[in-house]
C-alpha positions in Angstrom: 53.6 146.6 61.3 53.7 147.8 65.1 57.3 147.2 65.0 57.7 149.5 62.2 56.0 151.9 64.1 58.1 151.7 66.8 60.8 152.1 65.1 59.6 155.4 63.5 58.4 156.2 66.2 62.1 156.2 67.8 63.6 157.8 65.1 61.7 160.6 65.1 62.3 160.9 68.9 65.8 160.7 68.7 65.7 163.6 65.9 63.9 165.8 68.8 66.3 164.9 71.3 69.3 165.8 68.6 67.7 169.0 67.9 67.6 169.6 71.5 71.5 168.7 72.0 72.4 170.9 68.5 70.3 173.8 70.4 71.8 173.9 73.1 75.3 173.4 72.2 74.8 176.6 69.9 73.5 178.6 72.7 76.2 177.9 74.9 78.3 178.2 72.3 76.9 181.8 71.3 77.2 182.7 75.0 80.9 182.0 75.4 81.2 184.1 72.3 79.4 187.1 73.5 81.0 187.1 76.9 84.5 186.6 75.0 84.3 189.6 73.2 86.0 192.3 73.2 84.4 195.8 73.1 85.4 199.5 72.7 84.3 202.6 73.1 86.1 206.0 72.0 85.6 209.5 74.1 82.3 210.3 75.3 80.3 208.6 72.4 76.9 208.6 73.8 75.3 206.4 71.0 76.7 203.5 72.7 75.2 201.5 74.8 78.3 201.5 77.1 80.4 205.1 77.6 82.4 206.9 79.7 82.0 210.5 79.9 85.6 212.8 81.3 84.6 215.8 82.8 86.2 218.3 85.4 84.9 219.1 88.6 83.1 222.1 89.3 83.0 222.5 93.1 85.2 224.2 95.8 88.0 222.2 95.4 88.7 222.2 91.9 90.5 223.5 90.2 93.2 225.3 92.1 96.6 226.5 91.2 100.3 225.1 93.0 102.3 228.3 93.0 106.0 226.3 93.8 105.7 224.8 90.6 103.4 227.1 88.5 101.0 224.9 87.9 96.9 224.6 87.2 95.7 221.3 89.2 92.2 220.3 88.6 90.4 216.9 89.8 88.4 215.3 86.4 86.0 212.8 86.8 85.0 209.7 84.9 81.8 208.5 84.7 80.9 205.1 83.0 77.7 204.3 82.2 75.9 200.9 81.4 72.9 201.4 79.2 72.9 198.2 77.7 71.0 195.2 78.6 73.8 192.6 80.0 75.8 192.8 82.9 79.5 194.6 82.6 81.5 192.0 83.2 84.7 194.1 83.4 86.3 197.2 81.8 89.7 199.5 81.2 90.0 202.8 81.4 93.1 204.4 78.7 93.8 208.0 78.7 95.8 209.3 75.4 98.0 212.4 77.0 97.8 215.1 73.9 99.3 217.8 76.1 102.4 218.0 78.6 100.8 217.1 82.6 101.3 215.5 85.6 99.6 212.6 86.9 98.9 213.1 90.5 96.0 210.8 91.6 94.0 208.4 90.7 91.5 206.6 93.4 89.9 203.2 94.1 92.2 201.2 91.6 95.5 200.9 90.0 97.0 202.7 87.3 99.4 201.3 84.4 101.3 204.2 83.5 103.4 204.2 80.1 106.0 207.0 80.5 108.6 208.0 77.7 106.7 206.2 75.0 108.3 205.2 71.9 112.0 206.4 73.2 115.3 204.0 74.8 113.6 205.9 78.5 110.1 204.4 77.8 108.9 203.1 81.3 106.0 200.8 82.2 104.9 200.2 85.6 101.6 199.9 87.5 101.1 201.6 90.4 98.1 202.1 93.3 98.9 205.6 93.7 97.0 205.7 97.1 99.8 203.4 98.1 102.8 202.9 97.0 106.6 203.5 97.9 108.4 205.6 96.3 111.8 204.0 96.6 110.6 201.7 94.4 109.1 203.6 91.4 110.6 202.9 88.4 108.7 205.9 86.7 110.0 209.3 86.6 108.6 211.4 89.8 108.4 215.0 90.8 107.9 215.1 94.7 106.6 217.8 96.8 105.9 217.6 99.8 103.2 214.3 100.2 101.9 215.3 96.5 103.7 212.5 93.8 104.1 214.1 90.4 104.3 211.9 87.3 105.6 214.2 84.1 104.0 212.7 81.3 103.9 214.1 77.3 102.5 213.6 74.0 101.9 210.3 72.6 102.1 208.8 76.9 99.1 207.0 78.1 97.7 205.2 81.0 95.1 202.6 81.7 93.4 202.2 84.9 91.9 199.1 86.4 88.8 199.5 87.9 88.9 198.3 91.8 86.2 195.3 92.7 86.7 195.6 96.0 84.8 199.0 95.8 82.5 197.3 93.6 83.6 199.3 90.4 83.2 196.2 88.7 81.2 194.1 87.7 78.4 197.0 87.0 74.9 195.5 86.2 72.5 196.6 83.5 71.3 200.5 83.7 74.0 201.3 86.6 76.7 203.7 86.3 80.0 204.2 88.3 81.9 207.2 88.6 85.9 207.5 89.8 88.1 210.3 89.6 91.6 211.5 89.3 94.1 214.6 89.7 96.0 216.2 86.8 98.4 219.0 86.7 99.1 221.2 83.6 100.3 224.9 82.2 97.7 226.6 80.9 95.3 224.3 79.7 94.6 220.5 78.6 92.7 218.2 76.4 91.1 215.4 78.5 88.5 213.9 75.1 91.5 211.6 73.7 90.5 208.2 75.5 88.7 204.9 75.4 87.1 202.2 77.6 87.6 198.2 76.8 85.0 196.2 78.2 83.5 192.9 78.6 79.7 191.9 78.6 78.4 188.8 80.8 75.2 187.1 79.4 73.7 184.1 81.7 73.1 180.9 80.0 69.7 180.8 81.4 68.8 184.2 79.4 67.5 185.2 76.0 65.1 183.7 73.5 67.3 180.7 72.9 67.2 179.5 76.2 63.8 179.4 76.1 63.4 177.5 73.1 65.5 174.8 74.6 63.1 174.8 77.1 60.6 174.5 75.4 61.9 171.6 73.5 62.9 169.9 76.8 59.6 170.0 78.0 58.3 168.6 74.5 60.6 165.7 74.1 59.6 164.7 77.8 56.1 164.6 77.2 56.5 162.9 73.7 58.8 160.1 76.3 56.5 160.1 78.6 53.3 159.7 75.9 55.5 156.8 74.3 56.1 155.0 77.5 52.5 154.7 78.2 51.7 154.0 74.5 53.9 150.9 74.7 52.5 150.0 77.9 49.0 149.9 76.4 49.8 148.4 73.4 51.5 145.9 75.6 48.5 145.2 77.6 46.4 145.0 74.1 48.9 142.7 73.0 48.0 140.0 75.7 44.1 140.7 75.9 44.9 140.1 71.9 46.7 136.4 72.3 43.7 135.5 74.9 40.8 136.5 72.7 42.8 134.4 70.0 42.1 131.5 72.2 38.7 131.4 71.0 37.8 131.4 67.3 33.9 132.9 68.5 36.3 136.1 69.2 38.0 137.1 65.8 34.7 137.9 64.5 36.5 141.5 65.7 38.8 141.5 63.1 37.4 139.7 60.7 34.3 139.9 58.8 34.8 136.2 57.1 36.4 133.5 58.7 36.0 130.2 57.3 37.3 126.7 58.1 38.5 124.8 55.6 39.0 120.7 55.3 41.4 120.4 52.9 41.3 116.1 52.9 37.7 116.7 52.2 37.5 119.9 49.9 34.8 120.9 52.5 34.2 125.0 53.9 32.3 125.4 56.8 31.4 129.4 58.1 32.7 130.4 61.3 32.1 134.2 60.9 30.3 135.8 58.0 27.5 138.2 57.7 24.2 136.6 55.9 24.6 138.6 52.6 27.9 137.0 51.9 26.6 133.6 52.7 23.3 134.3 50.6 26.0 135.1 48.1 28.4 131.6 48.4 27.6 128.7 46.2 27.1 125.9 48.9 26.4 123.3 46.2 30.6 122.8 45.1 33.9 122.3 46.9 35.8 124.5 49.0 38.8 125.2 46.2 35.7 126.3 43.5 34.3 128.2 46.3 37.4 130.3 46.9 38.2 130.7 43.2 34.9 131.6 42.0 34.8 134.6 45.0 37.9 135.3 43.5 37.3 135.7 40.0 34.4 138.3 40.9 35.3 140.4 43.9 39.0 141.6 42.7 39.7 144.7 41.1 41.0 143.3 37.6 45.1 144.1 38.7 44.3 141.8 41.6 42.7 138.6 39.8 45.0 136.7 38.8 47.4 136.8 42.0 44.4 136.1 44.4 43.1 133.0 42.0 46.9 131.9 42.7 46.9 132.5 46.2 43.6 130.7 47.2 44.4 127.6 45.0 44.0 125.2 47.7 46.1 122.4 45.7 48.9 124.1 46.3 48.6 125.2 50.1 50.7 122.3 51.7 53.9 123.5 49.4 53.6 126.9 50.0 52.7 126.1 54.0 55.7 123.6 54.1 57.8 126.1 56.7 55.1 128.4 58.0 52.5 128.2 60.3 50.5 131.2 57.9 50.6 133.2 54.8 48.7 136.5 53.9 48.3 138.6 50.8 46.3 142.1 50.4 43.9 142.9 47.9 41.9 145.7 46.4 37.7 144.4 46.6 35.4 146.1 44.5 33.0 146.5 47.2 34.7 146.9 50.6 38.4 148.3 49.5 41.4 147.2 50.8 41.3 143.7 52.2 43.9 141.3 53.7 43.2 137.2 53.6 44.5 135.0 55.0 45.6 131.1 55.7 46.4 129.6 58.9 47.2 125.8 59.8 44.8 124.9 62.8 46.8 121.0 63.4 50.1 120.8 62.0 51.8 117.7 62.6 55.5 117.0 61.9 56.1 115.4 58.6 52.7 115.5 57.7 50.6 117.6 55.3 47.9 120.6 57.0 44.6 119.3 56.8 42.8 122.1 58.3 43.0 125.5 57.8 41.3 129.0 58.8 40.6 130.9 55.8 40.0 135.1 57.0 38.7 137.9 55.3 40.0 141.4 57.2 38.6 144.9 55.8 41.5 147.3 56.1 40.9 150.3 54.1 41.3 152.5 57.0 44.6 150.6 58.2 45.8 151.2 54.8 44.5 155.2 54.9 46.0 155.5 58.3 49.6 153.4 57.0 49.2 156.6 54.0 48.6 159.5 56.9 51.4 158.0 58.8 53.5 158.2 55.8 52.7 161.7 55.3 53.7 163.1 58.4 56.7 160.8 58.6 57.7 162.3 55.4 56.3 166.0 56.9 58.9 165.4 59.9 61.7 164.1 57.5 61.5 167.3 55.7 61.3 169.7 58.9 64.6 167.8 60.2 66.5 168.3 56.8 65.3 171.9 57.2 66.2 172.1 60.5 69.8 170.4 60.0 70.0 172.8 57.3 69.1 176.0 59.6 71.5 174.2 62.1 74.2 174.2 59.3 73.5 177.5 58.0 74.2 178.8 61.1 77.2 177.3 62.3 78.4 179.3 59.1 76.9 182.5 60.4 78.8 181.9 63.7 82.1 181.1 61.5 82.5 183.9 59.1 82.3 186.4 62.1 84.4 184.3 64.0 86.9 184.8 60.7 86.8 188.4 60.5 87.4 188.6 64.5 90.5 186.5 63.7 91.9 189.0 60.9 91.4 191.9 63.0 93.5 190.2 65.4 96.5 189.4 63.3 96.3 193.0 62.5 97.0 193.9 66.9 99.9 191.2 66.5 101.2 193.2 63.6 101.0 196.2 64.3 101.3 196.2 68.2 104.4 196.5 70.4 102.8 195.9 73.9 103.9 193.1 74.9 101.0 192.2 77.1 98.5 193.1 74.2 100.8 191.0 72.0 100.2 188.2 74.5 96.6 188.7 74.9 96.0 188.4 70.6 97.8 185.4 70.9 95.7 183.6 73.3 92.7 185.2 71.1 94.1 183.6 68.1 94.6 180.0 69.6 91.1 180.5 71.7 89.7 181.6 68.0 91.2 178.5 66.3 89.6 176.5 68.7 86.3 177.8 67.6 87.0 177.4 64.1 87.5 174.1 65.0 84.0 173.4 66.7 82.0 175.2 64.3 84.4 173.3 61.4 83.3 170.5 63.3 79.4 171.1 63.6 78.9 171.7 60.1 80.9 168.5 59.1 79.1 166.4 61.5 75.6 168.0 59.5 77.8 166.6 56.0 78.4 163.7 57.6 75.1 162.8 58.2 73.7 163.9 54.9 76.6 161.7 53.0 77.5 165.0 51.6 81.3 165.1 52.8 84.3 163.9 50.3 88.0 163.8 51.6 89.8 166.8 49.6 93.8 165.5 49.7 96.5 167.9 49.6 99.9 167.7 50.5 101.0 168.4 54.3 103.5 168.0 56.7 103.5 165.9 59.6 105.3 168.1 62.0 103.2 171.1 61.1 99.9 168.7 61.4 101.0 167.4 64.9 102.4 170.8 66.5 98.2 172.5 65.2 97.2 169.3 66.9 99.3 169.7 69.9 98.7 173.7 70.3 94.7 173.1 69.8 94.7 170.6 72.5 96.6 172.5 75.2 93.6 174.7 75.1 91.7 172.3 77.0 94.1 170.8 79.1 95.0 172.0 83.0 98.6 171.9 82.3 99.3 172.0 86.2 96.7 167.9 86.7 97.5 166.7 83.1 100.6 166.2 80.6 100.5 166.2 76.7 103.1 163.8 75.2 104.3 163.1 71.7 105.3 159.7 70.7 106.5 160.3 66.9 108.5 158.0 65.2 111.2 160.3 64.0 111.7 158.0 60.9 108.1 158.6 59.4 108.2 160.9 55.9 108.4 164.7 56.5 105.8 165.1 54.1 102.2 163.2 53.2 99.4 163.4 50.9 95.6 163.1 51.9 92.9 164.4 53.4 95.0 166.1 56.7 91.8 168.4 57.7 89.9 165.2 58.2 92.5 163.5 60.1 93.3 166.3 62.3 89.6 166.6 63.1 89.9 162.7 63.9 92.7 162.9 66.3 91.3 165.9 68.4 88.1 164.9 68.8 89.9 161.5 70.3 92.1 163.7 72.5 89.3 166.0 73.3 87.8 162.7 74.7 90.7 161.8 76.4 91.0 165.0 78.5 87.6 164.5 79.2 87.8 161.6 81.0 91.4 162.7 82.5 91.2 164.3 85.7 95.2 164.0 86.5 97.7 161.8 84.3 98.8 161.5 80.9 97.3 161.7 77.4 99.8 160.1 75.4 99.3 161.2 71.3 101.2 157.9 69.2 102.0 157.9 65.7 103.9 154.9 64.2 104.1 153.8 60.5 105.0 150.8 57.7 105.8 151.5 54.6 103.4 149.8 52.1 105.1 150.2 48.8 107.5 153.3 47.3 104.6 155.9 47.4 102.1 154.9 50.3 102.4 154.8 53.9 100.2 153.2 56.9 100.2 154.9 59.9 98.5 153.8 63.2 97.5 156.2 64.8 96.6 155.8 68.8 96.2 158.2 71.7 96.4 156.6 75.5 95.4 158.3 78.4 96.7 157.4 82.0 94.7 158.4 85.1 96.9 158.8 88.6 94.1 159.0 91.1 91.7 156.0 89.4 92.4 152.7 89.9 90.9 151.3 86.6 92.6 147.7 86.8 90.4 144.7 85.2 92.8 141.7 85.6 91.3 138.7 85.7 89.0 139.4 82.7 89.7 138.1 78.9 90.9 140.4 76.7 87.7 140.2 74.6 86.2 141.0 77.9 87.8 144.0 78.1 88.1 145.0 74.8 83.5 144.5 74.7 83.8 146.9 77.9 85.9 149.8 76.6 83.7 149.9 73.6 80.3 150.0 75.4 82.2 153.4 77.6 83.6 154.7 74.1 80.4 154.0 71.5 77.4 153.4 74.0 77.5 156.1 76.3 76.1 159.0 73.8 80.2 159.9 73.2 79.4 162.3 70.6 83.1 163.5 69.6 84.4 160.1 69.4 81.3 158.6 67.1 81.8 161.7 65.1 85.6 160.6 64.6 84.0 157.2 63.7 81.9 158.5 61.3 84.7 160.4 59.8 86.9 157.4 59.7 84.5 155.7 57.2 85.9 158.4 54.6 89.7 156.3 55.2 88.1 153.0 54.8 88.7 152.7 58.6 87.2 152.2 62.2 88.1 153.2 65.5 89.3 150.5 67.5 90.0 149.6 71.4 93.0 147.8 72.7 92.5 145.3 75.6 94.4 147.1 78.1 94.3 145.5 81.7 95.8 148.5 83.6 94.7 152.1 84.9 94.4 153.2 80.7 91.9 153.6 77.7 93.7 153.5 74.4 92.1 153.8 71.2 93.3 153.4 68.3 92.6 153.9 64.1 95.0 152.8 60.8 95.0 154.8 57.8 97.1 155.0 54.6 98.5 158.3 53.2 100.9 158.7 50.1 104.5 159.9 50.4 105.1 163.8 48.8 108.5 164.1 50.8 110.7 161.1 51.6 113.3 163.1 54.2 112.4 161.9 57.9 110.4 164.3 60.0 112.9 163.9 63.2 112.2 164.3 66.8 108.7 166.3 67.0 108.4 168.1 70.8 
């Protein structure tokens, strides 16, 4: 019964430290999503929390007027302003020209000017027009004197970038910063066509959610650190409860009857018992008619007949034959819940038990603290499935936002023509898939562990499975310290049925692993097959990672040696990603295995069997 304890016990302090893991990989997963995002802001909208106002200045030396060209020249300041609660992380500056000007200054930063726009003359430089040289200025110029004049019309723009080295970035919560520039124009000109991209920054050490996890830290160390000193008490108990056994004068603490019995003379002598049950015990008859005639009165009827079986003394040698003891439990009519039983005091080999220790133990209160426990076992099973479901719930809350950011992003790849904002919504989109992915992945691992996840086959193609694979990897991977290769035997079928979401999620998690534990080297992604029958295929699938700078080398040791030592760094070692890809490959009817590799490599491996759907060879995949 203490073991079971335990063992609840453990469980339930696992489930906190899960809960704690789950936590905290959401909040730092909701951090990198905040500080991700992109924001905007449109003229000088003043119900944001972040804003830029454009305004001219009123002093003495603005505005003016530049006679040799007939032109009004005016200095404009732009004022950003940080009203929000996180630090500005970083931030743009575009102005939409709606009327013919000139660019003439612009201070502190540089400025990306787009000259021309939309004709065969469109120009794009950027420029630090505090210094620059003018022999090499692509962008139309008028010059005069040391003034630089860029012509600029209708539907041009510019974008500014903020300088940090005059600490125009980053700007902390409730500060604003202020920069200005020169424009020249005719008669007049419309400075409220522009916008501000910016970036937030949020600590992980902030918000409400940190402090939960905090809280929970500090919980599931002093449940370890109550458990630790339960077990070393109950240790100590333990041995103080072996030494007392020593003595039969000591059970009288757990047991309010204890009788020895000679079973070669039918004989029952009292050890322990309180003087109303021996004023109640025939003394005049044999042990056995002793026993059954308590039994026949003191049961509950649903308990008679068992407990006449179970004290028949003419039958204790057979049922003794392999056991030092036996117990049963009982409901009395006057005390409650009891537990008797029998326990051989000098066994011999080969020879029958002729004396035995007959107990009586009252445990009506074990049995209504065994129902309490129960209770709140059950109370904490619920709170976890509620919590897993919260957990779940969640990860879907983080996902369908995650969706509609990814829409509004193929919408930028449509529609735009700027090829660094082109480039920029493509490394959203693969960032964004990679999301997808862990959030795809949370919620499976919560359907996992409910048994509520069924393999949903459709047909696929290989090369379009491994380049996704490929592509979401790369993410991760320091393309400068570590190499992706592709081992694909070009004779494999072009198309396969099954499950390919599952065994995508399968094979990244593995190489997520494997670039986890690859500082500089190769991960090598392997996929080899046999053809079963006409429609079926079975592929082994392995990936291998090579590390230059380790010297992992193990010769001398069995391969089952070093196949039982990769599995206690893959399975042992709280590897979350790759158990999950464990637990994923019991769906296939398969396991992850390790291959005794003696060198400076981990490769693991899985085998799974797919159906046919397009028999043409898939070729060279790079």
């Amino acid at each position: 019964m203490i073991d079971n304890k335990k063992g609840l016990v453990n469980v339930a302090l696992m489930v906190m430290v899960f809960a704690l893991i789950i936590s905290a990989v959401i909040h730092i997963v909701s951090v990198i999503t905040f500080n991700r995002e992109k924001r905007s802001t449109e003229g000088c909208n003043k119900s944001k929390k972040t804003y830029m106002d454009v305004y001219p200045r009123q002093d003495s030396t603005s505005p003016w007027y530049k006679q040799d060209l007939d032109l009004r020249g005016a200095i404009y300041d732009a004022s950003l302003h940080n009203n929000s609660k996180d630090k500005l992380q970083s931030w743009t500056f575009r102005f939409d020209v709606q009327d013919d000007c000139y660019l003439n200054q612009f201070w502190n930063g540089e400025v990306e000017v787009h000259q021309n726009v939309g004709t065969e003359e469109e120009v794009v430089e950027r420029v630090n027009l505090a210094k620059f040289d003018r022999d090499r200025l692509k962008l139309d110029y008028v010059s005069r004197s040391k003034d630089l004049l860029i012509p600029l019309k209708k539907g041009d723009y510019f974008i500014y970038y903020p300088s940090k080295k005059l600490k125009e970035y980053p700007l902390d919560a409730g500060d604003e910063v202020k920069v200005g520039m020169i424009l020249y124009y005719k008669e007049s000109i419309d400075v409220s066509n522009y916008k501000i991209d910016y970036y937030y920054h949020r600590d992980f050490n902030t918000g409400i959610r940190y402090k939960i996890i905090c809280i929970l830290a500090f919980i599931c160390g002093a449940v370890l650190i109550a458990y630790i000193t339960s077990i070393y008490i109950l240790k100590k108990a333990e041995k103080d409860m072996e030494l007392r056994k020593s003595g039969l004068s000591c059970m009288s603490d757990l047991y309010s009857i204890i009788y020895m019995i000679d079973l070669k003379k039918d004989k029952l002598t009292p050890v322990v018992a309180s003087e109303e049950a021996e004023k109640k015990r025939p003394k005049n008859i044999g042990a056995h008619e002793q026993l059954i005639n308590l039994y026949t009165i003191d049961p509950v009827d649903n308990y008679k007949e068992n407990m006449i079986k179970f004290v028949n003394l003419t039958t204790i040698n057979e049922r003794m034959a392999e056991r030092n003891s036996i117990s049963t439990e009982y409901i009395s009519k006057e005390y409650g819940w009891c537990r008797v039983t029998f326990m051989a005091m000098d066994r011999m080999v080969d020879k029958p038990v002729e004396r035995v220790l007959f107990t009586i133990q009252e445990i009506d209160d074990e049995k209504n603290e065994k129902e309490d426990m129960m209770g709140r076992i059950e109370a904490a099973e619920t709170e976890r499935k509620e919590r897993m479901l919260f957990l779940a719930n969640m990860s879907n809350e983080i996902r369908e936002p995650l969706s509609e950011l990814l829409k509004y992003n193929d919408e930028i790849l449509d529609k735009s023509k700027d090829k660094k904002i082109i480039k920029s919504a493509k490394n959203v989109k693969e960032i964004g898939k990679m999301m997808t992915f862990i959030v795809g992945n949370m919620i499976d691992y919560f359907r996992v562990k409910n048994n509520d996840l069924e393999l949903n086959p459709v047909k696929y193609t290989l090369k379009e499975m491994v380049e996704d694979i490929y592509h979401t990897t790369k993410l991760r991977v320091n393309e400068d310290k570590v190499k992706i290769v592709l081992e694909i035997d070009e004779t494999l079928p072009s198309g396969l049925y099954g499950d390919v979401e599952r065994v995508k999620q399968i094979i990244i998690n593995l190489l997520a692993n494997a670039v986890l534990h690859t500082e500089k080297g190769t991960i090598t992604l392997a996929i080899y097959g046999k053809r079963i029958d006409e429609k079926t295929m079975h592929l082994l699938i392995s990936v291998k990672n090579v590390e230059d700078s380790v010297d992992m080398t193990v010769s001398g040791l069995s391969d089952e040696e070093v196949e039982k030592m990769n599995e206690k760094v893959y399975f042992e070692e709280g590897n979350i990603g790759v158990n999950f890809a464990k637990s994923l490959l019991t769906l296939f009817d398969s396991d992850l295995k390790i291959s005794p590799i003696k060198d400076d490599s981990n490769n693991i491996y899985f085998e799974i069997e797919q159906r046919i759907s397009n028999e043409n060879p898939v070729g060279k995949i790079q």
